[in-house]
Structure formats: C-alpha cells, structure tokens
C-alpha positions as CSV (number, residue, x, y, z in Angstrom):
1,X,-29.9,-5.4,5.5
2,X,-27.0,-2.9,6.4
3,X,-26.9,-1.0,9.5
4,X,-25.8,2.7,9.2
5,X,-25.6,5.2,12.2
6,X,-30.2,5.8,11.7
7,X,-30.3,1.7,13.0
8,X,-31.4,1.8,16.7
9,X,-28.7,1.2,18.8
10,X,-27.3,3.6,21.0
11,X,-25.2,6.0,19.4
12,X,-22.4,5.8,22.4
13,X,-22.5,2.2,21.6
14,X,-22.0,2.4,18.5
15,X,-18.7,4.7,19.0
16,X,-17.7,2.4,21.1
17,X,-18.2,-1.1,19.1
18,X,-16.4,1.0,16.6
19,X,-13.2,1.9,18.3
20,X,-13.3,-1.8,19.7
21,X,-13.4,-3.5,16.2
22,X,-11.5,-0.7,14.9
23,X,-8.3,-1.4,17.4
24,X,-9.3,-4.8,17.4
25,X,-8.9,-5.7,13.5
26,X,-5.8,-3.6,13.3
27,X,-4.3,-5.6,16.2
28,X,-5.1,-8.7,15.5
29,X,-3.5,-11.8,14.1
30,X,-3.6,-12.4,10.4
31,X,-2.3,-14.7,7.5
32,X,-2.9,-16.8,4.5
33,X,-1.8,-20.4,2.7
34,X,1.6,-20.4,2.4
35,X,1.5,-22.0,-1.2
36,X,4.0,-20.4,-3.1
37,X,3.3,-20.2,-7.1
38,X,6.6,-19.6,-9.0
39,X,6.0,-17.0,-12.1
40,X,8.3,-15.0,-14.4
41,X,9.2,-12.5,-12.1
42,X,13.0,-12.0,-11.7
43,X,14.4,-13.8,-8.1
44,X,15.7,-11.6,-5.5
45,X,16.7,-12.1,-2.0
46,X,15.5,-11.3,1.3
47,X,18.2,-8.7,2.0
48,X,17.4,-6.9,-1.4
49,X,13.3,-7.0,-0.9
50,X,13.5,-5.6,2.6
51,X,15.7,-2.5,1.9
52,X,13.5,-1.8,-1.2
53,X,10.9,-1.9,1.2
54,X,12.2,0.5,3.5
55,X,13.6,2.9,0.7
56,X,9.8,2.7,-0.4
57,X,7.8,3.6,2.5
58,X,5.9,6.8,3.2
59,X,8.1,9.2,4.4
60,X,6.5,11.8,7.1
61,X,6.6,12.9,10.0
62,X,3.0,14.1,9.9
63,X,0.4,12.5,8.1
64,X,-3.7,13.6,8.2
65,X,-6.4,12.4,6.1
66,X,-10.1,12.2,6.2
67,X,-11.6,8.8,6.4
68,X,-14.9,6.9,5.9
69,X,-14.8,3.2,7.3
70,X,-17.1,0.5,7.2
71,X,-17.0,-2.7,9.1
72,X,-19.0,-5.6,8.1
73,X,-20.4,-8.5,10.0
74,X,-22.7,-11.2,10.1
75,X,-24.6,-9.9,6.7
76,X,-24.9,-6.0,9.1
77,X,-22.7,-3.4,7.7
78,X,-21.9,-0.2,10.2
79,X,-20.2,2.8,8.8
80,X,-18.7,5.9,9.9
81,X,-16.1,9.0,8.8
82,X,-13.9,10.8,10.4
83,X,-10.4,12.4,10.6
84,X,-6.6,11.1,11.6
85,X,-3.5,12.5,12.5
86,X,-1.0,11.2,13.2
87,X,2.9,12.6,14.2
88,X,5.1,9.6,13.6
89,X,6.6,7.6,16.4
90,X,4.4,9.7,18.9
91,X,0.5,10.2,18.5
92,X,-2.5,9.2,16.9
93,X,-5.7,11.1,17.1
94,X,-8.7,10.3,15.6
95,X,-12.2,11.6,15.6
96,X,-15.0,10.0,14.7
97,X,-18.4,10.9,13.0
98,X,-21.1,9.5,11.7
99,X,-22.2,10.3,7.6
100,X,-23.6,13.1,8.7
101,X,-20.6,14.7,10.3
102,X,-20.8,16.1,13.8
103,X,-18.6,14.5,15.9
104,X,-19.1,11.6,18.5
105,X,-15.8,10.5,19.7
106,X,-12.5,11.6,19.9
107,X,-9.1,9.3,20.6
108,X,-5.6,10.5,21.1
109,X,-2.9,7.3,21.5
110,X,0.9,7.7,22.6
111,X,2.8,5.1,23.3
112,X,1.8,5.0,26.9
113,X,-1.7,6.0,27.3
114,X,-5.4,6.1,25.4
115,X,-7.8,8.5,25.9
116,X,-11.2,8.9,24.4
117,X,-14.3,11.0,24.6
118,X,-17.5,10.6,23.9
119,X,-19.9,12.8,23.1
120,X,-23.0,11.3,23.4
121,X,-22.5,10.0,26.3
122,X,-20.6,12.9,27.9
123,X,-17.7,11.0,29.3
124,X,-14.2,10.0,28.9
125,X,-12.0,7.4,29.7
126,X,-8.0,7.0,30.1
127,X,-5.5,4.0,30.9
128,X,-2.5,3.0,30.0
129,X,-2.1,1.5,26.2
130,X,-2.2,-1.9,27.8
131,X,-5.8,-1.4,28.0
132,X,-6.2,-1.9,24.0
133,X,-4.3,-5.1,24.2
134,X,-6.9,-6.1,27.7
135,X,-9.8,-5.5,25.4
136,X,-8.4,-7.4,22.0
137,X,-7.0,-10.1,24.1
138,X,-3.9,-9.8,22.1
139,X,-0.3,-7.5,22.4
140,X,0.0,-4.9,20.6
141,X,2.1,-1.9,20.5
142,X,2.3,2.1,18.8
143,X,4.6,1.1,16.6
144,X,2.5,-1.8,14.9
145,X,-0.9,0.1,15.0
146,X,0.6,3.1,12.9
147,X,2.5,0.8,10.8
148,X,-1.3,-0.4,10.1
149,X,-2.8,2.7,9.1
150,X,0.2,3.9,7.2
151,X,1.0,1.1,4.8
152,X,4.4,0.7,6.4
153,X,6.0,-2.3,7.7
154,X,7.3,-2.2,11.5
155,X,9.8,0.0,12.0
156,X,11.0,-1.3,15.9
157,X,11.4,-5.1,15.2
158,X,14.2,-7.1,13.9
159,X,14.6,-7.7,10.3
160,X,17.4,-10.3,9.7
161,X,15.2,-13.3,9.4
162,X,13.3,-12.8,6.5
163,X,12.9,-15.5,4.0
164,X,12.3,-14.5,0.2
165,X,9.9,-15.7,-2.2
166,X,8.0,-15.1,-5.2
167,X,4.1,-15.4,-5.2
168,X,1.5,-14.8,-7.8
169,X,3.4,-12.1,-9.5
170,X,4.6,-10.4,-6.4
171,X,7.7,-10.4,-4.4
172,X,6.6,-12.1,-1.1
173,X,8.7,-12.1,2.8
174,X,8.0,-14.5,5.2
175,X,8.9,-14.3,8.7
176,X,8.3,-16.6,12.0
177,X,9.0,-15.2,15.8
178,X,10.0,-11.7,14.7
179,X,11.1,-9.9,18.3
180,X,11.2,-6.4,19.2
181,X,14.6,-4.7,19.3
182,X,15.2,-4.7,22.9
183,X,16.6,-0.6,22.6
184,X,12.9,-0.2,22.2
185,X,11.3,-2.7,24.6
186,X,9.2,-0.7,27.2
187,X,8.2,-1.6,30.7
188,X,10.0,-5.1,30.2
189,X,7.3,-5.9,27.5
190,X,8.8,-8.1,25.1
191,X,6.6,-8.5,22.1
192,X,7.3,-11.3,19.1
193,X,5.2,-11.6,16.2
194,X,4.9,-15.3,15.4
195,X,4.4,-15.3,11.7
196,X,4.4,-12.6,9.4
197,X,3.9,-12.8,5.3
198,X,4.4,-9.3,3.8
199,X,3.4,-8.9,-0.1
200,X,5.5,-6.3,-2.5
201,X,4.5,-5.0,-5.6
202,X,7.6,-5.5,-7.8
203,X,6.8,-2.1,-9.5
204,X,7.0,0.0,-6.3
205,X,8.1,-2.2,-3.6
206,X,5.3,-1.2,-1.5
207,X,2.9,-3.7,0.9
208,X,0.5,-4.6,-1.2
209,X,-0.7,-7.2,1.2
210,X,0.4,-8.2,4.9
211,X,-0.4,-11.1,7.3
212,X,0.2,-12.0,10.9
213,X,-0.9,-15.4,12.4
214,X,-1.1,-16.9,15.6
215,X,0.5,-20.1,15.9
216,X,-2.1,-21.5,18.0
217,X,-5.0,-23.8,16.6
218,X,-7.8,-21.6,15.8
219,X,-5.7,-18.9,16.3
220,X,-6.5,-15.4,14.7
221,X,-6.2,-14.5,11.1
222,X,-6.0,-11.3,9.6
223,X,-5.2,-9.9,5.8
224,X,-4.7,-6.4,5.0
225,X,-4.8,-4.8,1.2
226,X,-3.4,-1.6,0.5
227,X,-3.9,0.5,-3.0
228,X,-1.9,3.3,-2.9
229,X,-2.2,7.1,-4.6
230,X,-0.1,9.3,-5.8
231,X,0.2,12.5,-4.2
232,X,3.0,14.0,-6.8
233,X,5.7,13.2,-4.4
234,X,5.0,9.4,-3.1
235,X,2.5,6.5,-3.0
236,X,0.1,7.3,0.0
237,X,-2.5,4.6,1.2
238,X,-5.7,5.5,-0.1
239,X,-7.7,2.1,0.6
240,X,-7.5,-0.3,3.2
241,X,-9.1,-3.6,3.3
242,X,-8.9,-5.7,6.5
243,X,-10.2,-9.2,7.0
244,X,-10.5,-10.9,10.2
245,X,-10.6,-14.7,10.8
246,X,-11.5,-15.9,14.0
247,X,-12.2,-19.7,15.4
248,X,-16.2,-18.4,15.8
249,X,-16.9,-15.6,12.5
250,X,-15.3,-13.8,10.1
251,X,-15.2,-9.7,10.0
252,X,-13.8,-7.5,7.5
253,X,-13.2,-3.5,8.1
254,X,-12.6,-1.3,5.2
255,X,-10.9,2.4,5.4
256,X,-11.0,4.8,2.7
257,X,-8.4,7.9,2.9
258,X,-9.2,11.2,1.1
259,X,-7.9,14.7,1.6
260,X,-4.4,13.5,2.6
261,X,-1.3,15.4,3.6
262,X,1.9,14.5,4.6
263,X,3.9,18.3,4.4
264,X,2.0,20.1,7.4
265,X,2.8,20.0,11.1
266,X,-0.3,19.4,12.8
267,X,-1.8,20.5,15.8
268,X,-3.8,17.8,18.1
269,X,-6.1,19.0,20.3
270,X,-7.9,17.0,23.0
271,X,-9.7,18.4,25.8
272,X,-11.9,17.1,28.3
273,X,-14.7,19.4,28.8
274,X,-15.5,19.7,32.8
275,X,-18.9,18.8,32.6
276,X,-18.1,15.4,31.4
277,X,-17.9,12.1,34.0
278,X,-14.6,9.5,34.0
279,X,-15.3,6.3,33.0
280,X,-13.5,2.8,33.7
281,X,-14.1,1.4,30.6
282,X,-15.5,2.1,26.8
C-alpha cells in the first residue's frame, strides 16, 4: 500500500530519507543496453549532435518552479511538494513540504557547502558539499546535480569524445571517462564520469533520456526521462522520471514541475532560527 506523509514514521525522518534518496538518485550512476537499432533517421555526427545540444538547452540564469515528487520503493510509495530555485552556476535552494503544504525542510547548496533545516526537528546541519558525495557513496559535483534538475547536459566537462549514433528513432551520444576541465577542478578534485549515454529528440535536440554507469560489476544504474513544456519562449522540464539500479533493489523517483519561471531574479533566503540545535549529520 503507498506511504504518504499520514504513514507513521517520523516526520524529521521522513525529510530526511527524502533529501537522502533525493541527492542520492540524482547522483548516482545510471545506464542502459547499448544495442543500437538503426532507423530512418538521417545520420549526423558527434560534433553536429553536441552543438545542437548546447544551442538547445534552457537558457537562464534563474530558474524557480514548484514541485511534487514521489519516490517509490519496495511496493511503498512516499511523496512530497515543494519549491526550487535555483541561480545558475551558484545555488540551489529547495524547500520541502508535505501535500499539505507547511514547510518541513529547507536546503540551500553552493558549490562548497550544504545546509539544511528542519523543522520538525528544530535543527540544522552544515558541511562542506563533500558531505552529499560521504552519504551517496559516490562523487558528485554542483555542476552535475543542476544539470539533473534542469534537463541540461554538463556544462564543466570535456566534450571532444563523443561518439554518435542513432537509436530507436533518436539521435543517441555515447561517452566513456569523460573528465572535468581542469580550469574548473576544485580542491584538487578530479571527477571523471565513466560512461555516459545521452538521448536527443531529433525534433528539438533536447535530452530526452540520459545515463551514467559505473564500470564496476554490480555497479550503479541510473535512467533519467525528461518531457519538456513550452513556456512561449523555450522547452522547460516539466517531468522527470529517475530510475535507480542497484546490485540489492531497484528505486525510481519522479519530479513534476509546475509554476515555472525562468525571467525573474530570485531572492534565496535561509536563516537559521536561534532556537534551533547544530547537528552532525541528517
């Protein structure tokens, strides 16, 4: 039967599970079979695809939307809503509610540091952004996470290795031990991503699919779907699907985006109210 926020866990564990699996499915590994089915769509080369790519992403430099998320596993189903900012190449903030609206966590990311609050349990906790990668047992960075919730592909990594292809009636890129540009490299933290598939729809050039896999036996999967909107200027994300494959169960996460915006500044506001105690971990 599905869980919602009335089931009788904690509500601070909930939050927490939530940002967990949240971070975690974002972050994590993910790909697919590499068959490759040939159909009547016209050939183009890697070089081609990827600058369509780019010429087609979102284009902001802040982007909000409300959300309602779901995450589903083991037959249990636990959903939740909230809001998202973010300003591009500098912070995510996202608050989190259950259906009924008032709010039980906050989370504001830069590329150095989380920090969350929650309400329920009338604490916060801060580190470094390390700690995300320390809790998914996995490396990731800003730039991949908003890549994630935007529909956009990395925007910090070397692109010169693609290989092109065409696969059930979309455009497909493949990738293996795609590295971080080293202008960008923080902290001496080199991060490669050791496979990568990215799907395009050959009417709009957008990611329509993307994958990342470890190489390692057993090794994480994960496949995110985008379907896109129009907003009367672009193609916005309006529903992601992400499934998780790991050696021990499978998990899937899915994000729906209303109400969004990509023309106003934003404002971000986080404070810690006095009263509430530091914790070392969520």
């Amino acid at each position: 039967m599905a869980k919602s926020m009335n089931n009788k866990k904690k509500p601070g564990n909930l939050v927490n599970l939530f940002l967990i699996l949240f971070l975690f499915v974002i972050a994590s590994s993910c790909a697919t079979s590499r068959k490759t089915i040939r159909e009547p769509l016209k050939e183009q080369g890697a070089e081609y695809l990827f600058s369509h790519l780019k010429m087609n992403e979102l284009q902001y430099s802040y982007f909000s939307a409300r959300f309602t998320a779901s995450y589903y596993s083991d037959k249990n189903e636990t959903s939740f809503s909230g809001q998202i900012r973010i300003q591009k190449d500098s912070l995510i903030w996202i608050s989190i509610s259950p259906v009924l609206g008032i709010e039980m966590a906050r989370l504001l990311i830069t590329n150095d540091s989380i920090k969350y609050i929650n309400r329920i349990d009338n604490n916060y906790f801060i580190s470094d952004f390390n700690y995300i990668n320390s809790l998914i047992n996995s490396t990731l960075d800003f730039d991949m996470l908003q890549a994630f919730l935007t529909g956009n592909d990395f925007s910090f990594y070397e692109n010169s290795s693609f290989r092109a292809a065409i696969d059930n009636l979309e455009y497909k890129l493949v990738t293996t031990d795609r590295r971080k540009l080293k202008k960008y490299v923080r902290n001496n933290q080199f991060i490669n991503i050791p496979i990568q598939h990215i799907w395009l729809s050959p009417e709009t050039f957008k990611i329509s699919r993307v994958m990342v896999r470890e190489l390692n036996p057993g090794g994480r999967k994960l496949e995110g779907r985008y379907i896109y909107l129009n907003d009367g200027k672009q193609l916005v994300p309006e529903k992601l699907n992400f499934d998780l494959e790991m050696a021990e169960n499978k998990n899937q996460i899915s994000v729906l985006y209303t109400k969004i915006n990509t023309a106003d500044s934003l404002a971000f506001p986080f404070r810690i109210p006095e009263k509430y105690k530091k914790v070392d971990k969520f």
